[in-house]
N, C-alpha and C positions, 0 to 999 in steps of 0.2 A: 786301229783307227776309230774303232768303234766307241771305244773307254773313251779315247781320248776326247770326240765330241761331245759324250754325256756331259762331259764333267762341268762345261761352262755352260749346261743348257742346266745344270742344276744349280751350279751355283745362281745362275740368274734367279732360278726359281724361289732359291731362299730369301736372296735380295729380295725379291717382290715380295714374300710371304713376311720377310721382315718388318717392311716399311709397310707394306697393311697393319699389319699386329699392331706398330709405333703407333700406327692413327688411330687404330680401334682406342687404344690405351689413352692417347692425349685427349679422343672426344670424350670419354666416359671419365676422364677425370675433369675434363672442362664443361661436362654436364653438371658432374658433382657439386662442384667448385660454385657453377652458376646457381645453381637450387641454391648453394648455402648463401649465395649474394644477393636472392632474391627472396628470405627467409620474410614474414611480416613480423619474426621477435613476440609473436603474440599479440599485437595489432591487428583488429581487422581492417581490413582493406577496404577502400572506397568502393572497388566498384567489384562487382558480383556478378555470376551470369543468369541469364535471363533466356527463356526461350522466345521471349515477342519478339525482343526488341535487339538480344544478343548478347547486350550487358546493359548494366545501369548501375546509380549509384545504390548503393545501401541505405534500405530505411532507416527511419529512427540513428542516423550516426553522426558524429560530430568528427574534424578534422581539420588540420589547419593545413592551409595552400601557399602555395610560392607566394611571396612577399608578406604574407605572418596574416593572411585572410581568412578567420574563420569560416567552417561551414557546417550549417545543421542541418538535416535532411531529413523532410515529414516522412509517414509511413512509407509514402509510396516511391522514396529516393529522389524527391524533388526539393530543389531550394526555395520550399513556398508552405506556407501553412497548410494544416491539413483538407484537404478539397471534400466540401458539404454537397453532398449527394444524398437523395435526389436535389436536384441544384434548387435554390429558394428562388421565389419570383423576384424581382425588381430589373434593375438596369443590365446594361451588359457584361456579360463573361466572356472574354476573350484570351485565347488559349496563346502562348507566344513560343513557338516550336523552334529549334536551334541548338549549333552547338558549345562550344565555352561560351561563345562571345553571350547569345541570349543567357545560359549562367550567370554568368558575369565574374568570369576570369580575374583573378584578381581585385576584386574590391569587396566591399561590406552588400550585401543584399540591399542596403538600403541606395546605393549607387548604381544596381544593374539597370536594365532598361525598361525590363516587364515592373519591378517596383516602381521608380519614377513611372512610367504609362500610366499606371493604376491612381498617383496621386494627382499628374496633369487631369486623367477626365475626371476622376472626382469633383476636381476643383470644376472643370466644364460643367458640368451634369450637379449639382448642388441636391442635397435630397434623396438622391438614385444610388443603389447599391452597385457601385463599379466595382469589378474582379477582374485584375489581369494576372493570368498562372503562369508561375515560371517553368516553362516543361522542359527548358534547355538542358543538355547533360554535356558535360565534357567528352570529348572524342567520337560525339555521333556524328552519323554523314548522312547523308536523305535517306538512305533504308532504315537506319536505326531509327528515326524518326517517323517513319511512313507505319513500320512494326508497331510501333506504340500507340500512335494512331489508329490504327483496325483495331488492335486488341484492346484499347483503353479510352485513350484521349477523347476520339466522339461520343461515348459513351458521359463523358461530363457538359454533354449538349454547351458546346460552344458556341456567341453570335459570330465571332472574328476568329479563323484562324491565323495568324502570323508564322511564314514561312521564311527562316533562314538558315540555309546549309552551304556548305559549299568549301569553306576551310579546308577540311579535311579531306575531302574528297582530291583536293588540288595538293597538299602537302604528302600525300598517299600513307595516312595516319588516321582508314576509315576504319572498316571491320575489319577487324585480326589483327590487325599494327597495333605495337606499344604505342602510348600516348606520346603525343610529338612534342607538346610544350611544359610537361612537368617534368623539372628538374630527378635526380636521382634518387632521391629517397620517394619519391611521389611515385616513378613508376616502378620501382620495385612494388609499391603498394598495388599499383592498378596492373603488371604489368600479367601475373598468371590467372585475373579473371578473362581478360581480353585475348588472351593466348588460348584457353582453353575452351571458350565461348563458342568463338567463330567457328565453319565451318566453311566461310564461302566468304565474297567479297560484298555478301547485299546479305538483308534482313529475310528470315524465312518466311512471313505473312505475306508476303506481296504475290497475287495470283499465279501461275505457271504464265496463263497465254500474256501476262501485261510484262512479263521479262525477259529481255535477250537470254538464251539459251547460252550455259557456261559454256566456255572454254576446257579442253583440256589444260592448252596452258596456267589458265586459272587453276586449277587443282592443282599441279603439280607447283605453281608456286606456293600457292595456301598449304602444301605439306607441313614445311617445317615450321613452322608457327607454333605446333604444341613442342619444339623442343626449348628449353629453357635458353639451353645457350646461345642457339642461333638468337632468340628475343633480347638477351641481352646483348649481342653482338650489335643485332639492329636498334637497339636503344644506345649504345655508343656513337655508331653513327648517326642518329641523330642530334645527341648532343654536339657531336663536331659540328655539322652541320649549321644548327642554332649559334655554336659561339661563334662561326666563320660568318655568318649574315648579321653577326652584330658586328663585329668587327670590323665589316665592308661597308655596313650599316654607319658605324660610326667614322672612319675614311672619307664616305660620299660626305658628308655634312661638313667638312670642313670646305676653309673659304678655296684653298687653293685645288682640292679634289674637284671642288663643284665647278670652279670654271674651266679646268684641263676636260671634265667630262660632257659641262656644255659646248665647248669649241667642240670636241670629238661628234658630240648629238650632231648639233647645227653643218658638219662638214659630210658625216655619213652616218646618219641612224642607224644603219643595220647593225654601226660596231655596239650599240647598245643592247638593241633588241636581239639580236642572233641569239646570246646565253640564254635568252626568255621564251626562245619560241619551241612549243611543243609540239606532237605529232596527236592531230584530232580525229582523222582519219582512223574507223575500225578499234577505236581505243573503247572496249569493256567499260569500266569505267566514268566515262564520260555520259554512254550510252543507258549505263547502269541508273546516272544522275537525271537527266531526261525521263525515263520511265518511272522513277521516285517520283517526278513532281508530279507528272502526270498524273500518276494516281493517286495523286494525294488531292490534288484539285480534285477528283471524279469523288473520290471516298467523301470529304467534305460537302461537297454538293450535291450530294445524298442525302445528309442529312438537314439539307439547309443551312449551313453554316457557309462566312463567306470567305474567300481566303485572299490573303494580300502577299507578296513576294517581299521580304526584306532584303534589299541588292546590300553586300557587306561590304566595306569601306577597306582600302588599302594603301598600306604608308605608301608602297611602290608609285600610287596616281600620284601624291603631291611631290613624290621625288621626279617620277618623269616631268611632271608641271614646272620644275623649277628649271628644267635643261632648255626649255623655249625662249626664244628669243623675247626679249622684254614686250614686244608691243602683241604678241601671240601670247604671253603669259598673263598679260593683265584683262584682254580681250575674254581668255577663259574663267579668270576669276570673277570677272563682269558679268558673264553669262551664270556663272551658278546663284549670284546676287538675283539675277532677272528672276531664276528658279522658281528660288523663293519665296520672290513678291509676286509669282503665278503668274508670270510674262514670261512663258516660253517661247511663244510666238516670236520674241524679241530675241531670247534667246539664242534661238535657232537662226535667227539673220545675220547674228553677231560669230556665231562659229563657224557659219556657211564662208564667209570672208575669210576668216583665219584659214579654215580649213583648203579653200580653194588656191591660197598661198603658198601653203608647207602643207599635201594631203600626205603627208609621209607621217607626219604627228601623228602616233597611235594614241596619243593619252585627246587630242586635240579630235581625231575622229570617234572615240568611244564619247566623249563628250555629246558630241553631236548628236549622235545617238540616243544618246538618254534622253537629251531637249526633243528631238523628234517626234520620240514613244510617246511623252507626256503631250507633245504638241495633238497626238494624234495622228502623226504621218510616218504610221506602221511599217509601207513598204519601204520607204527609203532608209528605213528606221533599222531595219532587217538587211539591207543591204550593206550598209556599212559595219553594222554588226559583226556579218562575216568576215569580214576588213579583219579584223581583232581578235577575232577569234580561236588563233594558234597563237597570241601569245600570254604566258601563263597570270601576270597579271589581270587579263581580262576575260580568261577562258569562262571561269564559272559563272560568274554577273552574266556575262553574254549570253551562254546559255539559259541561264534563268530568262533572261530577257526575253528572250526568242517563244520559250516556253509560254510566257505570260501573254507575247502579242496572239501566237496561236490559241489560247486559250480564255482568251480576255482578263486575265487577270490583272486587276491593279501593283503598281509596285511603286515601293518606297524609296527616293532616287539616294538614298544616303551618301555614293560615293561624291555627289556632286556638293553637298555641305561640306564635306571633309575638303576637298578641293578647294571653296571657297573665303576655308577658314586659313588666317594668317598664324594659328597656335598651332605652337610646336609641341604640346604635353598631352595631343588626343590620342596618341598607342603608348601601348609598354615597348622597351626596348626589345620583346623578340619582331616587333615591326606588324604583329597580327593584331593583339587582341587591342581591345578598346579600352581606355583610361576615363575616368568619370568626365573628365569634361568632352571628350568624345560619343559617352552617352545622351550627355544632352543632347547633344543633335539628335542623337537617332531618334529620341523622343518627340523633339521639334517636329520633324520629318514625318513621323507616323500619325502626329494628330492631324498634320497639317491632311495627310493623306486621308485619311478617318475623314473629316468634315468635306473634304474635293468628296468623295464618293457618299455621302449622305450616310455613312456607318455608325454615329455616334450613339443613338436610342440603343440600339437592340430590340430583343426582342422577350416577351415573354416566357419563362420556362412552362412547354409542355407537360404532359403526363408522361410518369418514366414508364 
């Protein structure tokens, strides 16, 4: 009796001993396999790691980007000329902090938004030496940004800083994650500086006491990150990913998609909203974004520099915008016009109606919202906020928002231009990044903001 039980308590044993062995075998050949798919061929790779900031692009390098856009990158990895320090006197230096989108993702440097800014106030300012630096990097999220920032960026005494992050934070393609919107041959380039960089989900310069305390979870996700395969695994699905929200992307825009989903919006929002709404609650992350700005305003305001929030624009607001019923969608379009011509006050009466009709419109109460801010009527401003604030189109604007009424920070209302506008060519088709005529706005929007706040002069460069 005794033989006879051994024998299937061993055979199982092998079993198991087997199918371990299989998987030991299949990982260390799909490690192999990955390293040689992720080979640079003798190419250097764009991005590099970095202890400030985590990673960043390569000085001194040249490269060409998804749609055949070159890029050249001064010593310090930045798509901008080389930065003269100690800074010469004249007009203002203004630093523009971001991620692709301030790059500028896709187009010629001469189409991003920090170069346009730079020639708009030239042209304002006649005479005065205007410099506006492009410090954007592809795939930073507010730590990587905030890192650069203590270790570097205030050290080139800026009068403006320009703050926009928030992408990547929301697409979870911050620190550690392969790049989310280069295609394949791009993040094989970036994909083992950014794998091997990371350590954590935030930047290491930011004090102990200004940062929620890690999670175990956190580590234990951040493990596999240095293994190659699992990076390429997670880079597959992200390209699914990408092609599945073009695709749905391009579905919604037809004539018959768009009214089956209007009647759907207009009879029950949630069937819209439900796939969008996230968990804000306790979420790392989110938590992690708030304490980036926060101390990014504080660090800046240290050294007298003054800082403006640039809110990022989302194809998602003019697709929710188009599912309202006609006299609610032109009411909103009306109100981002009022914006504009600095009549929010009007604004704000005109979406106050809409909004007390359909307060179920999340694209119709984030509006309101932003007219609010600008109006100056913070609390109520703040209230609806939280309205919108689990779902993912308007998690991070929100947040910034909120950050800026606490902190009095000015902000650049961009998604409300983007709303306003009847053109269909202001993003690329992954639905994120920004297309040149999308820049102009943002440009529009920031001087307009620059002159409301009296920022235009600057100021003198001190002694270094």
């Amino acid at each position: 009796m005794t033989t006879g039980s051994t024998r299937p308590s061993r055979s199982i044993l092998r079993n198991l001993a087997l199918a371990a062995g299989s998987l030991a075998v299949f990982l260390i050949l799909a490690e192999g396999i990955a390293t040689l798919l992720l080979r640079s061929d003798g190419e250097p790779r764009p991005g590099i790691a970095d202890a400030a900031t985590g990673f960043r692009l390569r000085g001194k390098h040249t490269y060409t980007e998804v749609g055949g856009a070159l890029v050249r990158t001064n010593s310090r990895g930045f798509r901008e000329a080389e930065i003269v320090t100690p800074r010469p006197p004249g007009g203002p230096r203004v630093l523009a902090l971001g991620d692709s989108s301030t790059f500028g993702y896709g187009v010629s440097p001469e189409e991003s938004y920090p170069e346009r800014l730079e020639q708009a106030l030239a042209a304002r300012l006649p005479g005065r030496s205007v410099e506006v630096i492009n410090a954007g990097t592809p795939g930073w999220s507010s730590g990587n940004g905030l890192g650069f920032l203590v270790s570097e960026g205030l050290s080139w005494k800026p009068d403006i800083v320009l703050v926009s992050f928030g992408y990547n934070e929301q697409l979870g393609s911050g620190p550690g994650a392969p790049h989310y919107d280069y295609d394949a041959r791009e993040s094989q380039l970036w994909v083992h500086a950014i794998g091997d960089a990371q350590r954590s989900r935030v930047a290491p310069p930011v004090p102990d006491d200004a940062m929620p305390a890690p999670r175990f979870s956190d580590r234990f996700r951040d493990f596999p990150r240095n293994v190659r395969f699992y990076l390429l695994l997670q880079h597959g699905i992200h390209l699914f990913r990408q092609g599945s929200e073009r695709v749905w992307g391009g579905l919604k825009s037809s004539r018959l998609a768009s009214r089956v989903l209007a009647m759907a919006y207009r009879r029950e929002p949630e069937l819209i909203y439900r796939p969008l709404r996230v968990h804000v609650e306790h979420n790392h992350v989110l938590e992690a974004y708030v304490t980036h700005l926060e101390e990014t305003v504080r660090r800046c305001r240290q050294t007298g520099a003054a800082v403006i929030f640039v809110l990022q624009p989302r194809r998602a607001y003019q697709e929710l915008l188009h599912l309202l019923p006609a006299p609610e969608r032109e009411a909103n379009l009306r109100a981002a016009t009022l914006v504009e011509a600095g009549k929010s006050g009007e604004a704000v009466a005109l979406l106050a109606l809409s909004h007390a009709a359909r307060p179920e419109d999340a694209v119709t109460t984030y509006q309101l919202a932003l007219a609010l801010q600008l109006d100056g009527q913070d609390a109520r401003a703040l209230a609806l906020l939280n309205q919108v604030l689990s779902l993912r189109p308007f998690t991070m604007n929100a947040l910034m928002q909120q950050v800026s009424i606490g902190l009095g920070v000015p902000i650049v209302p961009t998604p409300l231009s983007f709303m306003g506008s009847a053109r269909e060519d202001l993003f690329f088709p992954d639905r994120y990044h920004t297309r040149e005529a999308g820049y102009a706005l943002v440009v529009e929007d920031i001087e307009r903001t620059l002159a409301e706040e009296g920022m235009m002069e600057g100021r003198e460069a001190g002694p270094e």
